[in-house]
C-alpha positions in Angstrom: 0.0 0.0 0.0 1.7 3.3 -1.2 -0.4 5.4 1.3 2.4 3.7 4.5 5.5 4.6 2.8 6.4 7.5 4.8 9.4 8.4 2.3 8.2 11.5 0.3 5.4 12.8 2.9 8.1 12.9 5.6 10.0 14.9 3.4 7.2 17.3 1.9 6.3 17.7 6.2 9.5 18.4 7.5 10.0 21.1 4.2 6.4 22.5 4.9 7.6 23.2 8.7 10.9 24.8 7.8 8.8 27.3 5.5 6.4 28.1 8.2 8.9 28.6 10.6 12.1 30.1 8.9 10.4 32.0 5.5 7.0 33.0 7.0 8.2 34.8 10.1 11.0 36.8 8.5 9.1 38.2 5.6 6.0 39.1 8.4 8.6 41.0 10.7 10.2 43.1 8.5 6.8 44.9 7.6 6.8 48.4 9.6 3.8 50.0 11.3 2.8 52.9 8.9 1.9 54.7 12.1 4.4 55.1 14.8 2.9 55.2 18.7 3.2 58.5 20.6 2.4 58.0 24.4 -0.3 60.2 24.8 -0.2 62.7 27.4 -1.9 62.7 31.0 -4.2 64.9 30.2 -7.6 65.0 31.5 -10.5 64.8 28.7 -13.1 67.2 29.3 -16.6 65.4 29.9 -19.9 67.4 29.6 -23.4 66.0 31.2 -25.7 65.7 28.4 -28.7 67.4 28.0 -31.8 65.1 27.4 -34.5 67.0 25.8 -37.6 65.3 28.1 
């Protein structure tokens, strides 16, 4: 039965993993955030009761 020979698929499994692990990460990380964060400051917001018209 071909389907028990674990020659090729061990080969094609151990090649997937390497991609996912070696190839996939590096090309993910080296994206930049378009926006850089600025700690934003302390600051209070001013808050207003609203005004229900009933």
């Amino acid at each position: 039965m071909p389907q028990l020979n674990p020659g090729p698929w061990f080969a094609i499994l151990v090649f997937s993993w390497l991609v996912f692990l070696i190839l996939i990460p590096t090309k993910v990380l080296n994206h930049v955030t378009p926006n850089e964060l600025i700690p934003v400051g302390a600051e209070k917001h001013k808050t207003e009761s609203w005004n229900w018209p009933w």
